[in-house]
N, C-alpha and C positions, 0 to 999 in steps of 0.2 A: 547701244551706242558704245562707239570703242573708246574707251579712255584712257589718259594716262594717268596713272598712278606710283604712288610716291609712297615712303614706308612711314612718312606720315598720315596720310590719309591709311593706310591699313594699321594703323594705331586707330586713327578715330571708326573708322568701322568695327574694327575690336572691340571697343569700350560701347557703343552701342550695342553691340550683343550683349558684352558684358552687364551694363542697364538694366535690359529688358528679363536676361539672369535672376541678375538683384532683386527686379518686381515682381517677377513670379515666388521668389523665398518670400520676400516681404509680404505679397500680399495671400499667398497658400503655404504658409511656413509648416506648419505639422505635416501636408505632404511632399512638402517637397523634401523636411529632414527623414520621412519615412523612406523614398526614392534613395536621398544619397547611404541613408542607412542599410540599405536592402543591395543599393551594387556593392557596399563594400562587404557585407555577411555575406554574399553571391560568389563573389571574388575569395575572399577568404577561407569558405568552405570548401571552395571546390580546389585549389592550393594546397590546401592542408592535409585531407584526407591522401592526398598522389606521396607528402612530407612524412605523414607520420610513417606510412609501409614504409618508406628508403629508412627512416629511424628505426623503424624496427629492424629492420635487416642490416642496419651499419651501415649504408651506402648500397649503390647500385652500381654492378660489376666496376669498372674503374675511377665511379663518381662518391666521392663520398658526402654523408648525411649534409654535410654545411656546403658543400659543390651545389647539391640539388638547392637548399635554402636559398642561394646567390641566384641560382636560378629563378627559383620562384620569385626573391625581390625583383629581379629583370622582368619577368610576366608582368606581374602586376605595376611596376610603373610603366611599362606599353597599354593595359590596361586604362591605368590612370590618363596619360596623354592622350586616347584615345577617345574618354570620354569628356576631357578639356577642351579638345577643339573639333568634338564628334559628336555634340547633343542635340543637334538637329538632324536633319536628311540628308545633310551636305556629304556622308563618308556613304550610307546604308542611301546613293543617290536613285537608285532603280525604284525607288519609291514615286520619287520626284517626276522621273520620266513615265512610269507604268502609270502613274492617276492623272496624267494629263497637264501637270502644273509646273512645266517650264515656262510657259508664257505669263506666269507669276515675275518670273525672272528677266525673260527678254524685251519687258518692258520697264525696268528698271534703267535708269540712265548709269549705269556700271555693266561691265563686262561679265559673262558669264562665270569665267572662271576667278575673279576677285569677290563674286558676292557667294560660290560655294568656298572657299577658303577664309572668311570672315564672317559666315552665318551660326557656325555650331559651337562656336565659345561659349562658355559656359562655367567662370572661374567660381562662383560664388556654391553653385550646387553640383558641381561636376569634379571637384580636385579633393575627394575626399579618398580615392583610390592612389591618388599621386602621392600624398602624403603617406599611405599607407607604404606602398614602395619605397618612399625615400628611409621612411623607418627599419623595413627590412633589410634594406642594402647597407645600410650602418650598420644594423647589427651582422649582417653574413659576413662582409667584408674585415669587422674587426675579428670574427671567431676563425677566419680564412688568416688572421695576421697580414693581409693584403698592404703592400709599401704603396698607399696612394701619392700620387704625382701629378701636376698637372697637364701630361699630356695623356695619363690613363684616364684621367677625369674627361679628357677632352674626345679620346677614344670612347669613352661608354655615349658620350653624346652623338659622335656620328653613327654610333650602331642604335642608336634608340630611332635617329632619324631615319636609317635606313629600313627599319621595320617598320614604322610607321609607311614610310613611300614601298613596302614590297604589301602592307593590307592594305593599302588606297590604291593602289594599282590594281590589286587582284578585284576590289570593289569594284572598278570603275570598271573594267574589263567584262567582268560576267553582267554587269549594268547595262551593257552597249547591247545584250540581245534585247531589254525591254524597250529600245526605239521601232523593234520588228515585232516583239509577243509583249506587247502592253500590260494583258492580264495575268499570262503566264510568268512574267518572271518579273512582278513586283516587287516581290519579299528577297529575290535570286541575290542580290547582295547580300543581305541580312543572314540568308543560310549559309554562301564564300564564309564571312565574318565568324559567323557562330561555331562551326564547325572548323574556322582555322583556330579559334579561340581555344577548344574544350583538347585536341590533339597537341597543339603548341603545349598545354602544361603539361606533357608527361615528357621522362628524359627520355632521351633515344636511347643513348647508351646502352648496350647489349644488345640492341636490335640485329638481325643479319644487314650486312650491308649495303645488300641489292634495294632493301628498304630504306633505309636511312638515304642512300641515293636519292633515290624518288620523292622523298622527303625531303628533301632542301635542291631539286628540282621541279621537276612536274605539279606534287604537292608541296608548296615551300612552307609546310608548316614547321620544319625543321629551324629556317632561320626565323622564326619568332624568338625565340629563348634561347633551346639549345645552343645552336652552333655560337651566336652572340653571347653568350656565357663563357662556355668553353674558348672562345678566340681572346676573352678580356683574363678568362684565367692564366693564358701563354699556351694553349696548346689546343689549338684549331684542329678539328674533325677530318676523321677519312682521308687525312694527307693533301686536304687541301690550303689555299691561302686562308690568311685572316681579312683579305679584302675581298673574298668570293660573295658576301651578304651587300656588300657596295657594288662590285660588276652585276650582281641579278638583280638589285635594285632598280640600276640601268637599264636591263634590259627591258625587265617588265614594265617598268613605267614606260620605255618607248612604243612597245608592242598594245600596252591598255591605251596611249595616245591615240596609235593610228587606228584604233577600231571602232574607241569613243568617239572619235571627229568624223570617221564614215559613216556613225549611228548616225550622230547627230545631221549630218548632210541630209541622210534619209526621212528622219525627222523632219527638217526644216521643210522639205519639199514636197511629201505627202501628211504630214500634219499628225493629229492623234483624235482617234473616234469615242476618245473616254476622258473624261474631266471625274475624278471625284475629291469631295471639297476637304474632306478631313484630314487631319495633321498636317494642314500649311496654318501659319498666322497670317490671320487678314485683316 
């Protein structure tokens, strides 16, 4: 059913996720503190070790020790949003499509794409990485001496948002073959993600630049961090703009559009020969 919605009603579909959140802590609290305990030791480990080499070496060629720190607080609160409004299948969707369980969804009196953008909230056991970020970024930003403002505050928001829409694009995109290989490319999001995740923490800087290209092209694992770092520090990469993470935004979101809606076309009209029940809530 198509409806129309209102950013009220996506308040109150938020806070029902949010709920159903709450009762999962409340009613498996040891593990679900074990989960949120375990992404942020996850997250923190794998940050820190890329931190302490650039500490040891004083910086990395023209980045130094507390450049990289700002960075990594940048990782890590893309991290943190990520698992705020990405605790379900709604980001890692090729799940959704590969086991057969969009007709979970298409029989919902809501539109497809209002119940994947208000499914994976998750404030209660999912903002323990956000937090960690906000704490990093105060302290980089003050040992950076950084003149905060609020139109820099207001620029780190649209770069946080802009990463986020260049990994839900690249998800939704490599997604769109499981409407054709159901079995084979299940998890094909989950690997885009994981794999833009573990690249995105290292700095590019000194890379050759036929790589770093490619890098914030082709593999846009570049703008996760890097290049959004460097463009919030005043001096954007490879002679490019500081809106070049906003035009590829663009782009990629239009291109994962039109290939997701051919899947899905495809989908709709030959259907799916595999149903399996696990990791949906019924």
């Amino acid at each position: 059913m198509e409806d129309r919605i209102s950013l009220g009603r996506i308040c109150k579909l938020l806070c029902i996720s949010a709920k159903m959140d709450l009762v999962w802590l409340l009613r498996d609290t040891k593990y679900a503190l074990i989960g949120i305990l375990g992404d942020m030791i996850n997250n923190i480990a794998t940050l820190s070790g890329i931190f302490l080499i650039v500490a040891r070496f004083n910086g990395l060629s023209d980045m130094t020790s507390d450049e990289v720190l700002f960075m990594m607080a940048y990782n890590t609160l893309i991290t943190g949003i990520f698992i705020l409004f990405g605790s379900s299948n709604n980001i890692h969707v090729s799940r959704i499509i590969g086991r057969g369980q969009l007709e979970h969804l298409f029989i919902q009196p809501l539109s497809l794409g209002i119940q994947l953008t208000t499914s994976g909230f998750a404030p209660f056991t999912g903002s323990g990485n956000l937090v960690v970020g906000i704490l990093l970024m105060v302290i980089a930003t003050n040992r950076l001496n950084l003149h905060i403002t609020f139109m820099w505050l207001l620029l780190l928001m649209v770069y946080l948002i802009c990463t986020m829409v260049i990994i839900i694009a690249r998800s939704y995109l490599v997604s769109s073959l499981a409407f054709y290989a159901p079995v084979a490319a299940e998890e094909i999001s989950s690997t885009a993600i994981d794999d833009t995740y573990f690249i995105s923490t290292f700095p590019l800087t000194g890379m050759p630049k036929a790589l770093q290209l490619i890098l914030v092209s082709i593999l846009p694992e570049g703008l996760m961090a890097w290049y959004p770092s460097l463009s919030l520090l005043g001096r954007p990469p490879l002679n490019l703009s500081g809106f070049y993470p906003m035009f590829f935004a663009l782009f990629i979101s239009l291109v994962a559009s039109y290939f997701f809606k051919k899947g899905l076309t495809y989908y709709v009209k030959k259907g799916s020969n595999r149903y399996v029940p696990y990791g949906f809530r019924r």
